[in-house]
C-alpha positions in Angstrom: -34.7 -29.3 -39.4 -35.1 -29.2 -42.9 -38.5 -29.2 -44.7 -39.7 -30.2 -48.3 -41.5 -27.6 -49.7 -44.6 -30.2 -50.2 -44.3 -30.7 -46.5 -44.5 -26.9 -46.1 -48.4 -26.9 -47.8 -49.0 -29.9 -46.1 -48.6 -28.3 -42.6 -50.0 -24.6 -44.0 -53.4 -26.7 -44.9 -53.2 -28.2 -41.5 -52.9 -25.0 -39.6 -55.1 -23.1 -41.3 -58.0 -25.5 -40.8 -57.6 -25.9 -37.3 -56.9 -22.4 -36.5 -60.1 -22.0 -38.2 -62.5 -24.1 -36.2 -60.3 -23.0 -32.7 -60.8 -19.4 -33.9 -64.4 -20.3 -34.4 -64.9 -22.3 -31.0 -63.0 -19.1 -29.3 -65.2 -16.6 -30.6 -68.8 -18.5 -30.1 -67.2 -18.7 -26.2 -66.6 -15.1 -26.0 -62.8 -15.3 -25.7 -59.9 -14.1 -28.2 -59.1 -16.3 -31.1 -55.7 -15.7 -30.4 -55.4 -17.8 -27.5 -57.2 -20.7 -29.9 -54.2 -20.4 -32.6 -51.7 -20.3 -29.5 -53.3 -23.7 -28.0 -53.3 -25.1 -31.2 -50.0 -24.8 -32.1 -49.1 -27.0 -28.8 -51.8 -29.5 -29.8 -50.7 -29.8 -32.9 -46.9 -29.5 -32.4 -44.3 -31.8 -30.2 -45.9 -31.3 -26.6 -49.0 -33.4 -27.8 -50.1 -34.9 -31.2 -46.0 -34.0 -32.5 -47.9 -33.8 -36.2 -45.7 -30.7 -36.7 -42.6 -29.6 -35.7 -40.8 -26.4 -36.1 -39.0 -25.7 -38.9 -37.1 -22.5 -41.2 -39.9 -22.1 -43.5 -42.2 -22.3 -40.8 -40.5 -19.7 -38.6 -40.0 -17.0 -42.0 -43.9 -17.6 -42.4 -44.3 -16.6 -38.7 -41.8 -13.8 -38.7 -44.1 -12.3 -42.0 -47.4 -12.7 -40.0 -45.9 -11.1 -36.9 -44.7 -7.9 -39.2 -47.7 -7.8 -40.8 -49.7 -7.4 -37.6 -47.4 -4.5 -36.2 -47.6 -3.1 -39.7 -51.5 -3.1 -39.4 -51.3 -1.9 -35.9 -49.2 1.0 -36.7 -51.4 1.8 -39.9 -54.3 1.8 -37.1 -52.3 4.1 -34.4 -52.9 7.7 -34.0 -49.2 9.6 -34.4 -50.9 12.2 -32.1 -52.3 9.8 -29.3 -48.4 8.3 -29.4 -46.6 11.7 -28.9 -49.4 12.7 -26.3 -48.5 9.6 -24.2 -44.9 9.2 -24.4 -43.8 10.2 -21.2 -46.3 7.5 -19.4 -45.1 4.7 -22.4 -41.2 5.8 -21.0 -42.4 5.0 -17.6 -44.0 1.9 -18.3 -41.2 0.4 -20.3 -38.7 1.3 -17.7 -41.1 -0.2 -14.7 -41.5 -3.2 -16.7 -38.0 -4.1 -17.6 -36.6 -3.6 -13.9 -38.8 -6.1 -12.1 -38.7 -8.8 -14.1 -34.4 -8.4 -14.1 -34.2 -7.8 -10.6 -36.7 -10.8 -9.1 -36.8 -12.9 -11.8 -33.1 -13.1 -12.0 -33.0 -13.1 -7.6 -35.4 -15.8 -8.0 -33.1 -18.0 -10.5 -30.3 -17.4 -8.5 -32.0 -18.7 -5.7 -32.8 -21.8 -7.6 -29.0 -22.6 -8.2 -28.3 -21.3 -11.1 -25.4 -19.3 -11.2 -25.2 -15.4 -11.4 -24.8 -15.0 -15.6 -27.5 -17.5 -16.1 -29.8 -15.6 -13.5 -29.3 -12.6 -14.7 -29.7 -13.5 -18.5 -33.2 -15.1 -17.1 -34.2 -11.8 -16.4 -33.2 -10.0 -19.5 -35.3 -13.1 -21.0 -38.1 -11.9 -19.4 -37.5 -8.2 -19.7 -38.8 -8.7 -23.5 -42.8 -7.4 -24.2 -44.8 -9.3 -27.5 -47.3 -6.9 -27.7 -47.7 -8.5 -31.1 -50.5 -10.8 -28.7 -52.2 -7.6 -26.9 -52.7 -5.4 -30.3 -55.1 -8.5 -31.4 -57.2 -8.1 -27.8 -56.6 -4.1 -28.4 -58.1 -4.3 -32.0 -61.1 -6.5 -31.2 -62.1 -3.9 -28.5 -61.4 -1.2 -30.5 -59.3 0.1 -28.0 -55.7 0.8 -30.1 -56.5 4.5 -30.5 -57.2 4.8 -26.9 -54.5 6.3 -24.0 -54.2 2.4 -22.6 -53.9 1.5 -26.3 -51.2 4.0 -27.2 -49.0 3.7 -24.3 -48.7 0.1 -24.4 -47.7 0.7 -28.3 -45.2 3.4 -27.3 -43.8 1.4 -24.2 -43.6 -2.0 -26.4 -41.1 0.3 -28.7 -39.3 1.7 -25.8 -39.0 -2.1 -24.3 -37.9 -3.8 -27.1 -34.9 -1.1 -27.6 -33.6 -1.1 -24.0 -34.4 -5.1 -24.2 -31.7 -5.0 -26.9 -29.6 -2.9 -24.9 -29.3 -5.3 -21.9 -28.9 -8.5 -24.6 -26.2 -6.4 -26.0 -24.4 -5.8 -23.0 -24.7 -9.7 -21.8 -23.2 -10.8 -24.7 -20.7 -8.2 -24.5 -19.8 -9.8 -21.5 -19.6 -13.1 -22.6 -17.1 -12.5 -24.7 -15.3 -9.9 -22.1 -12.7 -13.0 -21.8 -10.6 -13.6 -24.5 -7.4 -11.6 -25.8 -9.5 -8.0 -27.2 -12.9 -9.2 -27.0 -14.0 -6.8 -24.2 -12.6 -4.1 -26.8 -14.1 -5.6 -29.9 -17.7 -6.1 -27.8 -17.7 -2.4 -27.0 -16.9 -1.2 -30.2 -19.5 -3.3 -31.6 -22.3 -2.0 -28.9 -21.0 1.1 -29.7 -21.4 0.8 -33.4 -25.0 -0.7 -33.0 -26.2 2.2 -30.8 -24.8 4.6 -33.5 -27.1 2.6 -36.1 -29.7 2.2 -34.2 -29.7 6.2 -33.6 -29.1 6.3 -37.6 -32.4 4.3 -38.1 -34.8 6.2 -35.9 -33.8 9.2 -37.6 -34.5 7.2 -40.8 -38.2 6.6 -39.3 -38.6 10.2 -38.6 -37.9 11.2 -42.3 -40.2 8.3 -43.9 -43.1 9.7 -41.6 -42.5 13.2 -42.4 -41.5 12.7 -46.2 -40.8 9.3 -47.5 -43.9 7.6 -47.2 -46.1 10.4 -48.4 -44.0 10.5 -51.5 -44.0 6.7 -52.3 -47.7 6.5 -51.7 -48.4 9.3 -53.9 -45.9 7.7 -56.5 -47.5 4.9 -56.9 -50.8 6.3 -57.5 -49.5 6.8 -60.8 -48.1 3.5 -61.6 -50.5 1.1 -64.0 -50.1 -1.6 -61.6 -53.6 -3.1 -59.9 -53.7 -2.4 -56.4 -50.2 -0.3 -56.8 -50.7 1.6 -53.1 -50.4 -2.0 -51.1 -47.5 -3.3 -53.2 -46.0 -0.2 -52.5 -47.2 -0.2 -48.8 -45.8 -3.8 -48.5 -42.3 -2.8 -49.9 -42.3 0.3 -47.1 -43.5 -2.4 -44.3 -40.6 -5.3 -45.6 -38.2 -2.5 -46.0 -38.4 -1.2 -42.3 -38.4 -4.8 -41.2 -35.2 -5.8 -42.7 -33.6 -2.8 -42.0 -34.6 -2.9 -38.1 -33.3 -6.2 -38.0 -29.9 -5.2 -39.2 -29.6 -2.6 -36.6 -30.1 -4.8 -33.6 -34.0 -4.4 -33.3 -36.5 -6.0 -33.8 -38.2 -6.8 -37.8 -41.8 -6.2 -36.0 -40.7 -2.7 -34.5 -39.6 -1.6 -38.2 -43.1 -3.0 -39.3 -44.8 -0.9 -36.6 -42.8 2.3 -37.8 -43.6 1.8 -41.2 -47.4 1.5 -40.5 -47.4 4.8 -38.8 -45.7 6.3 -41.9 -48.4 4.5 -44.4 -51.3 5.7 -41.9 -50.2 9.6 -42.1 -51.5 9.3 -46.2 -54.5 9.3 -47.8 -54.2 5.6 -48.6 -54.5 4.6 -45.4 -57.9 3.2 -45.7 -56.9 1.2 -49.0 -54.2 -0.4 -47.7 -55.9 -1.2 -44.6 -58.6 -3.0 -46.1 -56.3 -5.1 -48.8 -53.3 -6.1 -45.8 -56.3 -7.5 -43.4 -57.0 -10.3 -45.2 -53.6 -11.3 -46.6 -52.4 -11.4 -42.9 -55.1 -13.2 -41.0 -55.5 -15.8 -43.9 -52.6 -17.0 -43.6 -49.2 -15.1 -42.4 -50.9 -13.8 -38.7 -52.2 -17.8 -37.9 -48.9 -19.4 -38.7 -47.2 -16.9 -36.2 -49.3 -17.8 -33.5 -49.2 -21.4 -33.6 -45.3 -21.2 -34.1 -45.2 -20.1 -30.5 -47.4 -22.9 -29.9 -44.9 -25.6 -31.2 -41.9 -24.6 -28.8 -43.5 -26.4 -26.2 -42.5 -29.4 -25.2 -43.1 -31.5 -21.9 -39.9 -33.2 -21.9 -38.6 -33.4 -17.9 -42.0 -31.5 -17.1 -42.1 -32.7 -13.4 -39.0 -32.2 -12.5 -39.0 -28.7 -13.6 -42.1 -28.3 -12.6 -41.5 -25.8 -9.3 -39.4 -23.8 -11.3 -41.8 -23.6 -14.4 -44.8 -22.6 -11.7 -43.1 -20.3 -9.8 -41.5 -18.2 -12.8 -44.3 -18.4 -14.9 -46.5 -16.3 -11.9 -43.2 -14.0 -12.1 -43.5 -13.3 -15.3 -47.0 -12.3 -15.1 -46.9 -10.7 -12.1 -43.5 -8.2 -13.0 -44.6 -7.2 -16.0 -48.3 -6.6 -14.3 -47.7 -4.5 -11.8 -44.2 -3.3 -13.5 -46.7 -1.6 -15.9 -49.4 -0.7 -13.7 -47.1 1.0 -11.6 -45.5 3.0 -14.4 -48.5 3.7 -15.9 -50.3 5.2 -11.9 -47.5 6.7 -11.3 -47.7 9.1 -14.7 -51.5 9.7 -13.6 -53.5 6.6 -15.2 -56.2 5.4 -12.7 -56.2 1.8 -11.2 -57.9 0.4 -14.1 -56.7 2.3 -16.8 -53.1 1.2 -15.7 -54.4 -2.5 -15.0 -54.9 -2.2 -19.0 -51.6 -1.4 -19.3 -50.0 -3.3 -17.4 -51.9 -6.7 -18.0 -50.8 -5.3 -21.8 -47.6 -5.9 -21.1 -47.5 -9.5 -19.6 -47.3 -11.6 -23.0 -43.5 -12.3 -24.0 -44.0 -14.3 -27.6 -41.4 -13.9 -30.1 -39.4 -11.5 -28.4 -38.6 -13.7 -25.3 -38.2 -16.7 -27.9 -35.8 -14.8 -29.4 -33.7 -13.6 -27.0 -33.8 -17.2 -25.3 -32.2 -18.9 -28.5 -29.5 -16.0 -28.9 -28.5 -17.4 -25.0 -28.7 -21.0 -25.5 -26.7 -20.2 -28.9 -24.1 -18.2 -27.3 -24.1 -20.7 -24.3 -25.4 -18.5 -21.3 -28.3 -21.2 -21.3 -28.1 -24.8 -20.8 -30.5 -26.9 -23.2 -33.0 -28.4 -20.0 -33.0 -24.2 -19.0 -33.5 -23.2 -22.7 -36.5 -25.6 -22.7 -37.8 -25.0 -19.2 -37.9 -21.0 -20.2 -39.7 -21.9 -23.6 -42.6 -23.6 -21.3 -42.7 -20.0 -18.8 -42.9 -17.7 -22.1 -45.6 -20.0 -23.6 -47.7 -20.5 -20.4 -46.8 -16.7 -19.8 -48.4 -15.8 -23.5 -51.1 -18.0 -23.2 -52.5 -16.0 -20.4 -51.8 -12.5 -21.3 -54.8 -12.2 -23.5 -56.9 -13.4 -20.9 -55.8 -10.7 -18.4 -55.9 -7.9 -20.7 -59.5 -8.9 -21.9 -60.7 -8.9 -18.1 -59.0 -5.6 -17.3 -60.5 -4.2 -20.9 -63.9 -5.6 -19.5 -63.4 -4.4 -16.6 -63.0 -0.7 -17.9 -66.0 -1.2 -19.9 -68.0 -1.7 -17.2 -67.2 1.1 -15.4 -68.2 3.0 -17.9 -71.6 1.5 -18.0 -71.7 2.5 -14.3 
């Protein structure tokens, strides 16, 4: 749908005051401001009140706000906390990305739906957002932490063997006409070479490029030269992740690790805060908010119930197992794995690249949009209990 760009302020000015008072209302309630933003994106968008729809320009605000959140995230994660805890991240991703394929796809085949529809349903659901955890994580000062840096390193490893199974499925789509099969592999082939290509590129900016930039710009007679040149790192990353098959928000994550190894770290800290939570980070969340819709609700209605417990519960215990079985605790891995639950822009994503290349059906497609958003809407609530929780024990 196109949009004026008039409209465009129009609907900013709207979501930004409403955010506002829900993020107000949350926080006075003792619950994350996050989940505010999320519910009013479906009060404000088709599902209820329909006084805004989604849109391009809408979307690119939202893909900024969720970059610049991993970018802060990253600027705020210790390099040395994610090396330490990569073998339990590994663990986690892998737990987390079998359940959900292997019941939630069972599951929709059960329902009717035939086996490359079933299966796509689970690589749907395969995806982690921890965009939506790293708020909960921040707010409880709790991204430094061995719950916090696991779910980091396990959100990375998810997303690339999430793209991995995508891939494959729509390798397979196309697996039927003259030379496709041949073409498809070539072309997974090709994007595992790249995507190999750009890791090694985020190993280089950590270890030289970003120190260098940062300490180039100190010299420039530019005001506030170290965030300009912190934001052209965190763009960069993001666009170049996204043309290697991965996600924009991973690149953003790299490149706030490689910004949070210099001294400016602090500076650019304090200056991207603001500029994302005023007005890129709020859009993002509310975007999620506007994919629901409650067109042929009650008909759907089993289905949407019964997944939307699935996709809690496999990503749950998917993580909590992964994260036991590598020598967490109960609670420490109930973090985790209650870290892992929210599906956001990821599962959005992957959704619309199936109902584009027709694995899904449009009343699917929409049904699915209802299970991640009900699915994202409760994630922060279970990872603030299980943080609680934690803190408690402490206490004790």
């Amino acid at each position: 749908m196109e949009v004026s760009k008039l409209t465009l302020i129009g609907s900013l000015v709207i979501i930004l005051i409403v955010t506002t008072l829900f993020d107000h209302f949350f926080a006075r309630n003792g619950l994350p401001g996050v989940l505010g933003q999320l519910i009013a994106g479906i009060l404000l968008g088709p599902a209820v009140l329909n006084w805004l729809q989604p849109n391009e320009l809408l979307t690119n605000f939202a893909e900024i706000g969720v970059i610049l959140l991993m970018f802060m995230a990253g600027i705020e994660s210790n390099l040395s906390q994610l090396r330490k805890y990569l073998r339990p991240a590994l663990a986690v991703a892998v737990s987390g990305v079998i359940l959900p394929v292997l019941i939630m796809g069972g599951i929709s085949f059960l329902f009717g739906y035939h086996f490359q529809e079933a299966l796509f349903i689970g690589v749907v659901f395969s995806a982690t957002s921890v965009s939506i955890s790293v708020v909960v994580l921040r707010e409880f000062k709790q991204l430094e932490s061995r719950e916090g840096a696991t779910i980091l390193g396990a959100a990375v490893a998810d997303d690339i063997i999430g793209v991995l199974l995508l891939s494959l499925m729509i390798s397979l789509i196309g697996a039927g006409e003259n030379d496709a099969h041949q073409n498809a592999s070539n072309s997974l082939a090709a994007q595992l070479l790249f995507q190999g290509l750009f890791f090694v590129g985020v190993y280089l900016l950590v270890k030289w490029g970003a120190p260098a930039i940062m300490k180039l710009s100190q010299n420039l007679l530019v005001p506030t030269s170290q965030t300009l040149a912190a934001v052209i790192i965190c763009l960069s990353m993001g666009f170049l992740a996204e043309k290697v098959g991965l996600s924009g928000a991973i690149g953003a994550f790299f490149a706030g690790i490689a910004v949070g190894q210099t001294p400016a770290r602090q500076v650019v800290d304090q200056h991207i805060e603001p500029i994302g939570n005023a007005m890129f980070i709020p859009v993002f969340f509310v975007n999620i908010g506007l994919e629901l819709s409650f067109n042929n609700l009650l008909s759907s209605l089993p289905f949407i119930l019964i997944m939307t417990c699935l996709a809690i519960l496999t990503k749950w215990f998917g993580g909590e197992f992964g994260a036991m079985l590598t020598g967490f605790d109960r609670l420490s891995g109930r973090i985790v794995g209650t870290g892992m639950v929210a599906r956001g822009e990821m599962a959005l994503i992957t959704a619309q690249i199936g109902f584009e290349a027709h694995l899904l059906a449009r009343p699917l497609y929409v049904d699915l949009i209802l299970v991640i958003v009900l699915a994202t809407l409760i994630a922060p609530l279970l990872l603030r209990w299980a943080l609680h929780e934690k803190h408690l024990q402490r206490e004790d």
